[in-house]
N, C-alpha and C positions, 0 to 999 in steps of 0.2 A: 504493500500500500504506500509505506513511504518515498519509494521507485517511483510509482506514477503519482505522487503527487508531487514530484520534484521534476519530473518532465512534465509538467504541466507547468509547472512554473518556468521552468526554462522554457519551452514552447510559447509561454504569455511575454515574455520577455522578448523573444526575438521578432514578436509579432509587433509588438508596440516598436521596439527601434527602426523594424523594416518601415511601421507607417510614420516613425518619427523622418526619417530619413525623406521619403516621400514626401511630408510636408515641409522639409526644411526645402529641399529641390526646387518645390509649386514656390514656397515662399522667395529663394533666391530668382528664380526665373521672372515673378512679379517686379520682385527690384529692379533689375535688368531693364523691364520694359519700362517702368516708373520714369527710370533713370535714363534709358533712353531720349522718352518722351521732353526733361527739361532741359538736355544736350544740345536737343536740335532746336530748342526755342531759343538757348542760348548760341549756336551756332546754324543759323536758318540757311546759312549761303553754301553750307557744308556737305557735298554730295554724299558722304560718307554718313554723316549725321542724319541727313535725309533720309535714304537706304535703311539706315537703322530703324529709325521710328516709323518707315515703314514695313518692314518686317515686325515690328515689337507692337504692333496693332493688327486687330483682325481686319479681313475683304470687310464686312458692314459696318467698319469702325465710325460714330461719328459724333463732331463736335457741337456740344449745348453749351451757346450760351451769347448767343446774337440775340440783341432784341427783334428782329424780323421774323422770329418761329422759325425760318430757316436752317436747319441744322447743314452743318458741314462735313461732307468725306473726307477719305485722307488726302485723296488728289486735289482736294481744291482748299484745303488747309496746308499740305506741302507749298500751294503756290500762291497760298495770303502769306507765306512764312519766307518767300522766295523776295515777295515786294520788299517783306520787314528788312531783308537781310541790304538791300540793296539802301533803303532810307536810315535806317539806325544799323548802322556796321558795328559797334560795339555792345548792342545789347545781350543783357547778360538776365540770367533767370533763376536767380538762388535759391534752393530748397531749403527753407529754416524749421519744418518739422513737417515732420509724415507720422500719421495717425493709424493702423491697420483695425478694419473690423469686418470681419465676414469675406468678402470675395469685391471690395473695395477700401480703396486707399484715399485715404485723404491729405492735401499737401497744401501747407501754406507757404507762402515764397513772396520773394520782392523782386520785381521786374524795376534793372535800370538803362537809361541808355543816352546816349546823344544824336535827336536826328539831325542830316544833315539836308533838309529840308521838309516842306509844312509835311505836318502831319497832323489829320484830321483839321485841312483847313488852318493853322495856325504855325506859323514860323515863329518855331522860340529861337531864334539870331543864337545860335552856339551853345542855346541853354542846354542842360539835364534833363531827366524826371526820374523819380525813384517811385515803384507805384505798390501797393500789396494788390498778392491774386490770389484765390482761394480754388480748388481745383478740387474734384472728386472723381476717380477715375473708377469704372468697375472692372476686373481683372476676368478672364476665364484662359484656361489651359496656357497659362505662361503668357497672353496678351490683355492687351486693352483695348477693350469690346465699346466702350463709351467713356466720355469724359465732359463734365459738367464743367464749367468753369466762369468764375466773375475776375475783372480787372478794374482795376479805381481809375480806366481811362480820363473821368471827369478830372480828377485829381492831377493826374500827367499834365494835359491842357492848360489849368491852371499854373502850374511850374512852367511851365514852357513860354507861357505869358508874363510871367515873372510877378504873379498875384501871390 
């Protein structure tokens, strides 16, 4: 009896580390794409970065968070991210915390940069902006299926106006 209660515990043991193993995998792969994703917003001009976030997003990947109810693909958020790189060359996208719950991520970050002309209608003459963006991406099989997001654009604007 003491035999097989002791391969049962070995047995329960190797089965928790196999699914331990498993979740740590799902979980480093999520990273990866997370991580991906605020690569290429920090390097938009970057074919390689491009490439990236798009393999680290699924084919019906798409972005909320246009006021128009219009959601965005990958292809036509790769090539809003193609204009950025060309207007603000220095912008940069810092992740200052990632939240994990369930089969999404959440990530708050500061978007900064310098355009080198108007943007959104307003030429800030060589100013800055430093903006916070709040992000919620939902993950499945090692990608990112959708991604919500707000930016304090209004706030940019104002900086760049030197308000």
């Amino acid at each position: 009896m003491n035999i097989l209660k002791k391969l049962i515990a070995v047995g329960m043991v190797v089965v928790a580390s196999v699914a331990g193993i498993q979740t740590a995998q799902a979980g480093s792969e999520d990273k990866a794409a997370v991580q991906a994703f605020y690569d290429f917003l920090s390097n938009p001009g970057s074919e390689e970065h491009a490439n990236t976030f798009m393999a680290s997003t699924s084919d019906d990947w798409e972005s909320i968070g246009n006021y128009s109810g219009k959601n965005k693909n990958k292809k036509a958020f790769a090539g809003q991210m193609g204009g950025f790189a060309k207007l603000i060359p220095d912008m940069n996208w810092a992740i200052e915390e990632k939240i994990r719950k369930g089969d999404r991520v959440i990530v708050r970050s500061r978007a900064t940069g310098t355009p080198v002309g108007p943007l959104f209608g307003v030429d800030g003459e060589g100013r800055s902006f430093e903006i916070l963006t709040i992000d919620i991406h939902t993950l499945k099989g090692g990608k990112i299926v959708k991604s919500y997001h707000v930016e304090d654009w209004a706030g940019a604007l104002q900086q760049l106006k030197g308000q």
